[in-house]
C-alpha positions in Angstrom: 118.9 70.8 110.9 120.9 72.6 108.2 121.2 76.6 108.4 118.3 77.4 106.2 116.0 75.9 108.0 117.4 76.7 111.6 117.2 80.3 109.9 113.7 79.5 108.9 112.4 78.1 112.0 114.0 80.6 114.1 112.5 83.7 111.9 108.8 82.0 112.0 108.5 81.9 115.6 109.8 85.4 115.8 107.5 86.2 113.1 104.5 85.0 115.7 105.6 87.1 118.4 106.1 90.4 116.3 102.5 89.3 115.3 101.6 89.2 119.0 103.2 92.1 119.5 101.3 94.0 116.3 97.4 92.8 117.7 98.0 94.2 120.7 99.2 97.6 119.6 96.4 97.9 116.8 93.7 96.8 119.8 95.2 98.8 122.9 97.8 101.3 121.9 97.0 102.7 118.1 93.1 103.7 118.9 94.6 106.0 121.4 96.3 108.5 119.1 94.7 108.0 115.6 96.5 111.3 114.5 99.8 109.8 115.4 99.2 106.4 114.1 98.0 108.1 110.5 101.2 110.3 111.2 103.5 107.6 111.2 102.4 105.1 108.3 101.8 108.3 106.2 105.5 109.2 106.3 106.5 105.3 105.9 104.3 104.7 103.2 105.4 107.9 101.8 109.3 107.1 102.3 108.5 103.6 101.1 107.7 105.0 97.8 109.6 107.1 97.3 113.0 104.6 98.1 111.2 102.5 95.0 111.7 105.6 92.6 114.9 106.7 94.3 116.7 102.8 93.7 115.1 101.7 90.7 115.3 97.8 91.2 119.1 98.7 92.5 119.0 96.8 95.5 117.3 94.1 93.6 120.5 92.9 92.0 122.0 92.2 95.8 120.6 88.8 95.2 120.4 88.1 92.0 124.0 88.9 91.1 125.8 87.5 94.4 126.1 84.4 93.2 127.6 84.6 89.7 129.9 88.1 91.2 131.2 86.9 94.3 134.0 85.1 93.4 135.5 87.5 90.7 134.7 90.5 93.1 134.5 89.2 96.4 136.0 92.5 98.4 134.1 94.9 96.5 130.7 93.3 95.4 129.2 95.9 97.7 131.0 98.7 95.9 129.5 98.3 92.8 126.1 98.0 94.1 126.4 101.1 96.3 127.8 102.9 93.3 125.0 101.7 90.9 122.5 103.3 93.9 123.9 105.9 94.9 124.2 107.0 91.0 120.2 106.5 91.1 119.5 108.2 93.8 121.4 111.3 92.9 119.5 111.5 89.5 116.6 110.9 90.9 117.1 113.2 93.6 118.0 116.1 90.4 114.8 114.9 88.5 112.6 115.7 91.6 114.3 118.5 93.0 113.8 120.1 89.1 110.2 119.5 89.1 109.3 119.1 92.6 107.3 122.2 92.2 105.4 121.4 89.3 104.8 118.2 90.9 103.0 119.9 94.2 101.3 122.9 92.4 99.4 120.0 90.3 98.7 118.2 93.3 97.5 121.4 95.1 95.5 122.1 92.3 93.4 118.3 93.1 92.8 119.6 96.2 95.7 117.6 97.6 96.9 119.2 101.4 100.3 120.0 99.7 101.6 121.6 102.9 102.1 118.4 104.4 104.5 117.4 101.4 106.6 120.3 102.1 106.6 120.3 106.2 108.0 116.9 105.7 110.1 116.5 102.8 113.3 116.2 104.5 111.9 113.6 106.7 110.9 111.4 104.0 113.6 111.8 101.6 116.1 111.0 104.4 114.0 107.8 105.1 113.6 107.0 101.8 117.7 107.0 101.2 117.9 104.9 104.9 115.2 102.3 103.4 117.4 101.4 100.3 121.1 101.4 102.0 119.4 99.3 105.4 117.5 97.1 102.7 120.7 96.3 100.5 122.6 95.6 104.1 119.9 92.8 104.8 119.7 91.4 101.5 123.6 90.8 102.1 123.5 89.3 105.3 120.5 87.3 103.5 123.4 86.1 100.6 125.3 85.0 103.6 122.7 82.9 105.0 121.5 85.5 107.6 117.7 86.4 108.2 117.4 86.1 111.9 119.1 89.2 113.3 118.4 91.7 110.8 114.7 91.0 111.3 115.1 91.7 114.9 116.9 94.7 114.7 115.2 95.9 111.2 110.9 94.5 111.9 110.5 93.1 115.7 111.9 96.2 117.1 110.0 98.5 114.9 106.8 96.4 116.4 108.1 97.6 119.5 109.2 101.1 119.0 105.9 102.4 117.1 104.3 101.8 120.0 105.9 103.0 122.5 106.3 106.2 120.0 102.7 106.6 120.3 102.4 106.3 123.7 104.8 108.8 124.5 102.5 111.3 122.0 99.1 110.2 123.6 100.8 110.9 127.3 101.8 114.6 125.8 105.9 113.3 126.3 106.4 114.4 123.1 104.1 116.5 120.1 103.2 114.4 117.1 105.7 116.3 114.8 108.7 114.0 116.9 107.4 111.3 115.3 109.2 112.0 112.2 112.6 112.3 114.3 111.6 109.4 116.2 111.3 107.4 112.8 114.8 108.5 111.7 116.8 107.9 115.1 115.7 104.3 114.6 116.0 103.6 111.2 119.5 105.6 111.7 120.4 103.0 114.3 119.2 100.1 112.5 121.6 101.0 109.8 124.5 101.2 112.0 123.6 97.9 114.0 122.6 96.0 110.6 126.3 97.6 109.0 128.3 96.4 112.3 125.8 93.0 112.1 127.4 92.5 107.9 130.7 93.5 108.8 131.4 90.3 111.4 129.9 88.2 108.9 132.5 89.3 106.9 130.0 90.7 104.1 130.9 94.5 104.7 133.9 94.4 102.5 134.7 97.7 100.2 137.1 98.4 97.7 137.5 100.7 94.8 135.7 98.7 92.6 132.6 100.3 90.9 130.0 99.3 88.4 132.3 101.1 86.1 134.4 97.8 86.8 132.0 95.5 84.8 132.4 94.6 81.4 129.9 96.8 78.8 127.7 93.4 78.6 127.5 92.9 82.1 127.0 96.4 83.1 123.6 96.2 79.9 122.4 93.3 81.4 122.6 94.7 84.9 121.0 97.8 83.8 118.3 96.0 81.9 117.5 93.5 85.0 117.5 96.5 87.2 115.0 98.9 85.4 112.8 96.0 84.8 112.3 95.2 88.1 112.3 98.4 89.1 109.3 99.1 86.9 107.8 96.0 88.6 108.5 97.2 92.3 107.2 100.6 91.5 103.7 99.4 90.3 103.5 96.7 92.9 104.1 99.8 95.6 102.1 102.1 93.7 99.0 99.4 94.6 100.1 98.8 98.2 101.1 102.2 99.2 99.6 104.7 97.5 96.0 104.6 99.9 97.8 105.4 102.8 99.5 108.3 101.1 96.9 110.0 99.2 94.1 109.3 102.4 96.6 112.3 104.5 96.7 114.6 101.7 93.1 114.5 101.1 91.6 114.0 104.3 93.3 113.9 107.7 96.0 111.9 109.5 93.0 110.0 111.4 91.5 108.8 108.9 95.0 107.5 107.8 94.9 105.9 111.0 91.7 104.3 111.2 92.0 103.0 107.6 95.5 101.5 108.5 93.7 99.8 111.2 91.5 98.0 109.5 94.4 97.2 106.5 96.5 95.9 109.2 93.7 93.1 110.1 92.2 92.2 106.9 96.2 91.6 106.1 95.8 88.6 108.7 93.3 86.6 105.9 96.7 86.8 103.5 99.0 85.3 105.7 97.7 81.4 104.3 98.7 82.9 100.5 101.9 84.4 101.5 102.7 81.2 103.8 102.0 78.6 100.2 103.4 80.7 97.3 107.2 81.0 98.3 106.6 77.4 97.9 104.8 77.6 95.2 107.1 79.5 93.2 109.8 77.7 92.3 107.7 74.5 91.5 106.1 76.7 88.7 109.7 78.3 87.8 110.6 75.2 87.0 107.8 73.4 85.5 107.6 76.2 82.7 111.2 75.7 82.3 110.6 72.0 81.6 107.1 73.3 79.3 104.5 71.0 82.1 101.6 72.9 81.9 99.5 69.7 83.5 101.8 70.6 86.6 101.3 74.3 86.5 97.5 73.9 86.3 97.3 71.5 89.4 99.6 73.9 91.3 97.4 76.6 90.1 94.4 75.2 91.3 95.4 73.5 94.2 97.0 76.9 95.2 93.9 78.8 95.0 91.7 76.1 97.0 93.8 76.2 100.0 94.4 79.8 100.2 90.4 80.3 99.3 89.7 77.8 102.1 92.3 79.3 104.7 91.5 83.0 103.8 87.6 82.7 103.7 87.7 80.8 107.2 89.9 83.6 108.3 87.4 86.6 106.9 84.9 84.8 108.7 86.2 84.7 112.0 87.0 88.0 112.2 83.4 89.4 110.4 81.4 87.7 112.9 83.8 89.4 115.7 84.4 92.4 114.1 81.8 94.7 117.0 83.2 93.0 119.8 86.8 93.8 118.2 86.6 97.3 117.8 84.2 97.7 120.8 87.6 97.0 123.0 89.5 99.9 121.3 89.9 102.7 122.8 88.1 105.7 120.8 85.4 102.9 119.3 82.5 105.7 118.3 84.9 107.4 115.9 86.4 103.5 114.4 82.9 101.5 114.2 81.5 103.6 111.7 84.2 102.8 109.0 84.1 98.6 109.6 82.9 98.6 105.4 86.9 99.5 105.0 87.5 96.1 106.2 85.1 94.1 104.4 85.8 95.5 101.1 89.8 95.4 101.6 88.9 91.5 102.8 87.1 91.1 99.8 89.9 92.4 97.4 92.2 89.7 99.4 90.4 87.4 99.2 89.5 87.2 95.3 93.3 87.7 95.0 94.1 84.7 96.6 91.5 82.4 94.9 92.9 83.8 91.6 96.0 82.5 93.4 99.7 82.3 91.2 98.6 83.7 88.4 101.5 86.3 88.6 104.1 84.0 89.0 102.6 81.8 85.7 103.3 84.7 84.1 106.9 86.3 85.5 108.3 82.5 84.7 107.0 82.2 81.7 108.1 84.1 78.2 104.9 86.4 78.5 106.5 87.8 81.5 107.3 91.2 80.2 103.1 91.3 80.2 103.1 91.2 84.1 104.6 94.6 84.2 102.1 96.0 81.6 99.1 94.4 83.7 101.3 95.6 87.0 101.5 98.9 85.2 97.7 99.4 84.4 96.8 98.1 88.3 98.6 100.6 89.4 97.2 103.4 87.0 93.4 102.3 88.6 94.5 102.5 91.8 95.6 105.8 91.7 92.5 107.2 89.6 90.2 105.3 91.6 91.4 106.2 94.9 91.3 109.3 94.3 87.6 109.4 92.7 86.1 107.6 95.6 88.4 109.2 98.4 86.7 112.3 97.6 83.8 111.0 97.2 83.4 108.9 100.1 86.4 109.0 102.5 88.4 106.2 103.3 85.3 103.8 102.6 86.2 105.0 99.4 89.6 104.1 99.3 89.2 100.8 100.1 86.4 100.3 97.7 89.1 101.8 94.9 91.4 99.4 95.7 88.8 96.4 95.8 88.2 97.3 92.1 91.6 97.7 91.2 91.9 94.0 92.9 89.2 92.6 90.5 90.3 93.8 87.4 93.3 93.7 87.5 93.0 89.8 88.5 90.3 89.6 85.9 93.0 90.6 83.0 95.7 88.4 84.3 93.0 85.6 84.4 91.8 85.8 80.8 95.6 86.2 79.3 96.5 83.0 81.1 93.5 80.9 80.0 93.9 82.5 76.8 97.2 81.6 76.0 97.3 78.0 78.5 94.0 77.1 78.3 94.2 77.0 82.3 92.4 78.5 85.0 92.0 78.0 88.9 88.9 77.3 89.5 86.6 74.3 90.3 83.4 72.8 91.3 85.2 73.3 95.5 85.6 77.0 94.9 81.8 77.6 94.6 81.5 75.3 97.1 83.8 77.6 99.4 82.2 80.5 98.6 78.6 79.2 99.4 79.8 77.9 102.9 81.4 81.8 102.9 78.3 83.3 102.6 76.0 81.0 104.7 78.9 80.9 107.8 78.8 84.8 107.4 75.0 85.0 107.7 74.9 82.5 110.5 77.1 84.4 112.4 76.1 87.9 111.9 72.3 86.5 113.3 74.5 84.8 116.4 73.0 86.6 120.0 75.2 88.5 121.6 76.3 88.3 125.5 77.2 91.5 127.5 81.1 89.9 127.7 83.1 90.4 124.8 85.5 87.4 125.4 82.1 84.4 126.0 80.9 86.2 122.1 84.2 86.0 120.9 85.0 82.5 121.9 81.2 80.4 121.5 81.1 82.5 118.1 84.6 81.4 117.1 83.7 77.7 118.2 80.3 77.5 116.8 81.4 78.6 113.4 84.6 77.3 113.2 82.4 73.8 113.5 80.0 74.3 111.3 82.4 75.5 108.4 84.4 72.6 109.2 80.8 70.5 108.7 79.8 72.1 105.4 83.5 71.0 104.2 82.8 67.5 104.7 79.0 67.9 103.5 80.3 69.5 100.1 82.9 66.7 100.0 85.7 69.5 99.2 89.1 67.2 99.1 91.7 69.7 99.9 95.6 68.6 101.3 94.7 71.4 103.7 92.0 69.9 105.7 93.4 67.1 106.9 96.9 69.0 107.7 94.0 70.9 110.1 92.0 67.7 111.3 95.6 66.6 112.8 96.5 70.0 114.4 93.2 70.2 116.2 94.0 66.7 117.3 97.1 67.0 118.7 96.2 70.7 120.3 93.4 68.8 122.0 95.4 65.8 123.1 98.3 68.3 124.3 95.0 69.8 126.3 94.1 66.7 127.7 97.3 65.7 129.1 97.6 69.0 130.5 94.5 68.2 132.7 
């Protein structure tokens, strides 16, 4: 087994127990102290976004330039990156600091609760600057073959920590303004142990080189990748982060909480999409390369049939469960009310992922510059739509924003590619998934329920989880996928048997 894929293998299983680790915090520990919980993604979100704006696609060019700069500068490749984002962060850092009241008197005046901005500025900006340098260390250790021990130190822990940090504010240990402390004491020390991690691997080396040291072509070209992908990060953020940012500053930190709740599960029917398109990816990179369209369109299509089948049967698990799951967290009267969050934020994932690659048809082909124009408008909706139906409705609203957003946004991209490749993902199957979506759903929300949680959740699970897999073969769908899951139910139940 080469390094890559011990690296791989070794980073998916502890990918599964950070999982573990996440379903148990978001159904024992998060309910506890909502306050908290909205607290804390608020000023990660918020930090988040703000380290997009503050790097500008800086730590971007980690990877991409490695390769073709290692040799030439092989002591100081570092150097010029850190000088390339430090220089970015200190203009950005003037631009804001120029019109950082401009910025919040407009806010205040759209009713935004501006006063958290400014109680936690220092917070965030010091978060955001410990996002970009910790993110540039990874990506290093990353060139060097490395994924395993920075996502210990950098995600599992985190999964671990959060927590525990809300614990310690539900038991009174601490007051929910630590949090923000808490946050930077462990980002702090993931820098330092990620630093000390690079610096065995011999990855850590500085000089005196700076991006000064490039030639005037490769310092354009670098600038030019750079801003471009920046642009692209900051409208992919602006679409992923901006709910759980503008929800605080227009409601409360509990409704932050309760609608990261439900974001955090209906993030579960994605995992099938984000599993396929790394794969994905560079079969369509290079079949544009090579001008196969035939290829692109059966990846295309065969792409959005398996996550479509995958994500739906996912959505439908949990929709049919969904009482019974929040009926176990703690605090359920003040979470039960908002369960529409979850449906429509499922419903935006899902109709992403049966629109499947069309991003990546795009990005590798020579319309690519339109991605960032589409990315750009997505993100423009998002913004004006979540904060039209935030006010309006609450964090329903939000996540009914963002399913619209979703939809058109997907609805653009759709029509430029079958415009200009006369291709498109659908088929006869993905009608015939949706149909057995909607008649699994309405099966199981008419399913009696028992006075134990566990017997509803497990002969609900079963029941439906058989007849979708019976409405499959009656609609004939022929899907690689199915039969991948006919022999892992197989050899789970033989591994079962011999058990006994």
């Amino acid at each position: 087994m080469g390094i890559i894929a011990r690296q791989g293998f070794k980073r998916s299983i502890l990918s599964i127990i950070g999982s573990l680790i996440g379903v148990i915090s978001l159904l024992f520990i998060y309910p506890l102290s909502k306050d908290s919980y909205g607290f804390a993604q608020f000023l990660i979100s918020s930090a988040s976004f703000f380290a997009i704006f503050f790097s500008f696609g800086s730590t971007s060019l980690v990877i991409r330039y490695f390769p073709e700069l290692k040799d030439k500068y092989s002591k100081g490749f570092l150097s010029i990156i850190f000088s390339v984002t430090f220089l970015v962060i200190s203009v950005s850092t003037i631009f804001f600091s120029v019109f950082k009241h401009a910025i919040i008197n407009f806010l205040g005046k759209l009713d935004f609760q501006t006063h958290i901005i400014n109680e936690n500025l220092i917070v965030i900006y010091t978060l955001s600057v410990l996002f970009i340098i910790i993110q540039i260390l990874i990506f290093q250790s990353a060139n060097f073959k490395r994924i395993v021990i920075p996502f210990v130190i950098h995600e599992l822990s985190f999964k671990v920590f959060l927590p525990v940090l809300i614990l310690l504010v539900f038991m009174g240990k601490i007051e929910i303004f630590h949090i923000g402390t808490g946050l930077l004491f462990f980002y702090l020390v993931s820098f330092i142990l990620n630093g000390i991690y690079l610096k065995n691997l011999g990855g850590l080396s500085l000089n005196k080189n700076t991006f000064l040291a490039l030639t005037k072509k490769k310092m354009k070209e670098l600038l030019s990748y750079m801003g471009f992908s920046g642009l692209n990060i900051i409208s992919e953020n602006l679409t992923t982060q901006i709910d759980r940012i503008m929800i605080p500053l227009l409601l409360t930190m509990s409704s932050n909480g309760i609608y990261s709740i439900f974001l955090f599960m209906s993030n579960t029917i994605a995992i099938p999409a984000t599993s396929i398109y790394p794969i994905a990816s560079p079969i369509i990179s290079e079949s544009m390369l090579n001008g196969d369209i035939q290829n692109v369109k059966s990846i295309y299509k065969k792409t959005s049939l398996n996550s479509f089948i995958a994500g739906a049967f996912i959505f439908v698990l949990i929709w049919i469960n969904i009482n019974d799951i929040v009926s176990i967290m703690p605090g359920k009267d003040g979470i039960s009310p908002f369960i529409n969050v979850f449906l429509f934020l499922c419903i935006a994932k899902l109709f992403d992922m049966v629109t499947s690659i069309n991003s990546f048809i795009l990005i590798y082909s020579k319309y690519y510059k339109y991605n960032l124009v589409f990315l750009l408008i997505l993100a423009l909706m998002n913004i004006v739509f979540n904060y039209h139906f935030i006010t309006q409705y609450g964090i329903v609203g939000a996540a009914l924003g963002t399913m619209i957003s979703v939809f058109i946004y997907n609805i653009i991209k759709l029509i430029f590619i079958q415009m200009k490749f006369r291709i498109n993902p659908f088929s006869k199957s993905t009608l015939s998934i949706f149909l057995i979506l909607i008649i699994t759903v309405l099966i199981g929300r008419y399913l009696p329920a028992t006075p134990l949680v566990v017997i509803n959740f497990i002969y609900k699970s079963l029941l439906i989880s058989g007849i979708y897999y019976f409405l499959i073969k009656i609609f004939k769908i022929e899907s690689e996928l199915i039969p991948t899951g006919e022999k892992l139910v197989v050899k789970i139940f033989n591994f079962v048997i011999r058990k006994k």
